[in-house]
N, C-alpha and C positions, 0 to 999 in steps of 0.2 A: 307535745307529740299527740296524733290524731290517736284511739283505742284500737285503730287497725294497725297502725305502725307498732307502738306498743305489743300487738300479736305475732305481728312478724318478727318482731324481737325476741317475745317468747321462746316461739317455734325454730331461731335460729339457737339459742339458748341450749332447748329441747336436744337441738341437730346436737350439737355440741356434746352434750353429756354423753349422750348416744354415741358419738363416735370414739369418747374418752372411757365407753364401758363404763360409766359411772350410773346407768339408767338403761335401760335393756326393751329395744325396740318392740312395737308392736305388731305383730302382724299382718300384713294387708293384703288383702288379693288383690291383684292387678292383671286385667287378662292380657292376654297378648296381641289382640287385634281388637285395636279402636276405631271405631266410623270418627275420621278427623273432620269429615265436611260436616257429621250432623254438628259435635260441639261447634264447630266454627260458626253455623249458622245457627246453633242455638244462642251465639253472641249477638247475630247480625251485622257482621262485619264483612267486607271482602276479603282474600286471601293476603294481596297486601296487608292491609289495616290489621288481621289477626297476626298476622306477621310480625311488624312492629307493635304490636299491643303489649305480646305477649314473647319477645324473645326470640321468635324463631326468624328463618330466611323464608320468601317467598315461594324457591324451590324446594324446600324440605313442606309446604304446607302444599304445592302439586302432588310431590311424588309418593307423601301419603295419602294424599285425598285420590290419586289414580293408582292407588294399590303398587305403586313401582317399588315402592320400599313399605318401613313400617316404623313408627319410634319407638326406640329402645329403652330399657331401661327407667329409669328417673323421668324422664319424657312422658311415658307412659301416663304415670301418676297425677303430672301434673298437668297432662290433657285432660283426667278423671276432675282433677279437682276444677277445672276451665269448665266443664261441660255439665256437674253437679252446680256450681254457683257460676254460672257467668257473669251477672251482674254486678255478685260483689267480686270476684277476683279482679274486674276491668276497676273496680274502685281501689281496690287493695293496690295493684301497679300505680294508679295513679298516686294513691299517697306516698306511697313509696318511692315516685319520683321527685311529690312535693318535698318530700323529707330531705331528700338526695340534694336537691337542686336548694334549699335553704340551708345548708348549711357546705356548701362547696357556696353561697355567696356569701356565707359569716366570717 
């Protein structure tokens, strides 16, 4: 397993305890209105492509990038962590599909 999969492990691990109270969250600010177009184009991706990269629909990445709505939630966070590392999140997906995809062929 690549040391980002490995992480991702971790942090689902992390998710876990956390949600079983056995480990007590840490605090994070999140604000409530994210510029979607800037992280997207801090990826250099189109809207489709950020789309598929990263889990969302191509209208949810419009109708935040034209202010129609806004993401909620978890969303949020994980536009923050897209737009802080772009380069390595689009790697992290990727291993994580290589991960996915080698062992759905084992």
């Amino acid at each position: 397993m690549t040391k980002a999969g490995e992480r991702l492990i971790g942090a689902a691990l992390e998710a876990l305890a956390i949600a079983k109270g056995e480990v007590k969250a840490a605090n994070t600010f999140i604000p409530t209105d994210i510029n979607v177009r800037d992280i997207r184009h801090a990826t250099k991706l189109t809207q489709e492509d950020f789309a598929a990269a990263f889990g969302f629909t191509v209208q949810q990445i419009k109708d935040w990038e034209q202010r129609r709505s806004r993401p909620i939630g978890g969303v949020r966070a994980y536009l923050m962590l897209i737009g802080s590392r772009p380069e390595q999140m689009l790697g992290l997906i990727e291993a994580v599909r290589q991960d996915s995809s080698a062992r759905i062929a084992s």
